[in-house]
C-alpha angles and dihedrals in degrees: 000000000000101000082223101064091040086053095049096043089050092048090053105042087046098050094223094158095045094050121077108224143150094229110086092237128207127037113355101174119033106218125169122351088233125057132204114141115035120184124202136206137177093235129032099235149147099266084038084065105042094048095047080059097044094053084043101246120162096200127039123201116200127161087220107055131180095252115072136163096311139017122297129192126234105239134105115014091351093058090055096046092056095046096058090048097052088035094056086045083236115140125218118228103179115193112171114155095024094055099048086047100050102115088216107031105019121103100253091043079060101040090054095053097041087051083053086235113172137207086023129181145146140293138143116092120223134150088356089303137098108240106174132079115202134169150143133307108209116217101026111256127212112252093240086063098046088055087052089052084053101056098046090051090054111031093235132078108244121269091236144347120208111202099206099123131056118313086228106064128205121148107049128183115208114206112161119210134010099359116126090115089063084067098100090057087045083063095045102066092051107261116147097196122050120206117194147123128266129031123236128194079210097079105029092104089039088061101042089051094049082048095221125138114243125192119202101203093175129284079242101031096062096032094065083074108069087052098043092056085041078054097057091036095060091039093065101040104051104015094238124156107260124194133177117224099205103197094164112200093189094227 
């Protein structure tokens, strides 16, 4: 289809204008002006880029994009990067908060199905915008289970998993990524589990004080979901060819 109207339907389902944020979201490079085959990747790197030209994909989506909150030269890794990109004729379109916010297709909205969680909404305040989905598990489940939940969900066992709360768990709050400081709000609104991504010494004792379970499932682990439900999305929309570049960190 017309990279132009892809681009436009994808800024508009995704809301990038209306959501403060410090990634630039939207296209970033601009690539052919017809699109069949996307490929999509959690980070915008150096291995993302090579294997989007390699498969022959003339757009690439990726949550972490090139472009962030202030100008970057192109010199060093993000010249190559570029390069490849404009080399291998294979745009860049980088959504990042959007994505992990839309209540269908972003990564919380899937880690809350995928964990079976009901009555679910959303909490966490950040940039002006709630970016968590949290809900309830019933019946109650024991934690050991929901980490297994987890870990089907995501295809990797969780970095980490902190056993402050109840054993049985039954109010869980869902934040991908880096969001460990948003664990004083998590408690907040009366969760007693905390699903997110990376793991911080930082907030170990906080945790354990507040005494609420917190899983860690992977800052990469739970943000290939959100680009992995935009992949089907656009797959059955518009009948494009869709393909994950799974590029794990372990972390």
């Amino acid at each position: 289809m017309n990279r132009r109207k892809l681009v436009t339907y994808l800024d508009e389902t995704l809301r990038i204008t209306e959501i403060k944020d410090s990634s630039q979201n939207g296209l970033q490079v601009e690539g052919p002006k017809e699109v069949a085959k996307v490929a999509f990747a959690v980070d915008g790197c150096q291995a993302s880029f090579e294997q989007a030209v390699a498969v022959g994909a003339q757009l690439l989506i990726v949550h972490h994009g090139l472009f962030w909150d202030k100008p970057l030269r192109l010199v060093g890794p993000l010249y190559r990067r570029a390069r490849t990109l404009i080399e291998g004729d294979c745009g860049l379109y980088g959504v990042h908060l959007p994505l992990d916010i839309h209540p269908e297709l972003g990564n919380n909205a899937e880690l809350a199905r995928l964990l079976e969680l009901k009555d679910t909404h959303a909490f966490g305040e950040y940039h002006g915008s709630e970016i968590g989905i949290g809900g309830e598990l019933a019946p109650p489940l024991p934690l050991d289970t929901l980490v297994e939940r987890l870990t089907e969900a995501t295809g990797e066992p969780p970095v980490r998993v902190l056993a402050h709360g109840p054993e049985e768990v039954s109010r869980v709050g869902c934040v991908s990524g880096g969001a460990a400081f948003l664990m004083d709000q998590v408690v907040g609104s009366g969760f007693d589990t905390f699903v997110t991504g990376e793991t911080s010494h930082t907030f170990f004792h906080q945790a354990a004080e507040y005494g609420l379970n917190v899983i860690y499932g992977g800052h990469y682990g739970t943000e290939t979901l959100g680009v992995k439900a935009l992949a089907r999305h656009l797959e059955e929309k518009f009948g494009l060819t869709t393909l994950f570049l799974d590029i794990p960190t372990g972390m």
